[in-house]
N, C-alpha and C positions, 0 to 999 in steps of 0.2 A: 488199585489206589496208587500204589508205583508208577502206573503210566500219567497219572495228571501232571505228576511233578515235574516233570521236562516241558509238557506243553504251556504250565504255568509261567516256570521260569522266561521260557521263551516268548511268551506273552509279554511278561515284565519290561523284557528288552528289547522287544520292539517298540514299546511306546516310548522305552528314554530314547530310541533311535529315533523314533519317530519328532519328539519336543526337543533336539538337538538339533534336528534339521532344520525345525522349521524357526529353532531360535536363530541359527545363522542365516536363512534365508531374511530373515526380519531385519539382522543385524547388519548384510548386504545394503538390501533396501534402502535403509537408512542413510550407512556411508555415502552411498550414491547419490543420495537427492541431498544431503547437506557438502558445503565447504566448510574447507578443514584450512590451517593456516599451515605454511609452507607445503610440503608432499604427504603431511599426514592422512593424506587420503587412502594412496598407495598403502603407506604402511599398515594402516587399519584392515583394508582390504585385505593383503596379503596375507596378516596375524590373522584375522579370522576364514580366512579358507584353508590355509595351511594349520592349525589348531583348531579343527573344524570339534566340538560345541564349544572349547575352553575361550577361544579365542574369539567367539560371540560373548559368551560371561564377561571376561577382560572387558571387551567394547562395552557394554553397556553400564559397568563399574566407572569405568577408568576416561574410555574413549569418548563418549557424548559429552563429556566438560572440557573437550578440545575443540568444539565444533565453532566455528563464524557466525555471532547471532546476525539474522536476515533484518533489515533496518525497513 
């Protein structure tokens, strides 16, 4: 019974690694295909690779009501 409880754990944390990734791969996607006003693109970009999940959260909070609506 001692042996599950590491493979469990280890379980656990890959799937948050796993829903971190694919939240900033999401959150990439996004900055890329929308304009942002002044370099906020950069900055977006760089906050969420460089704070790779937090800085996908932040973007999706914070950063998607900076975007340039498309006319």
């Amino acid at each position: 019974m001692s042996d599950a409880v590491p493979f469990t754990i280890m379980g656990i944390l890959i799937v948050i690694s796993l829903v971190g990734f694919i939240l900033t791969i999401f959150a990439v996607i996004d900055i890329v295909r929308h304009d942002f006003k002044d370099n906020d693109k950069i900055m977006w970009l760089l906050l969420t690779l460089l704070l790779s999940p937090i800085g996908a959260i932040i973007y999706f909070i914070i950063g998607s009501n900076h975007k340039i609506p498309k006319s």
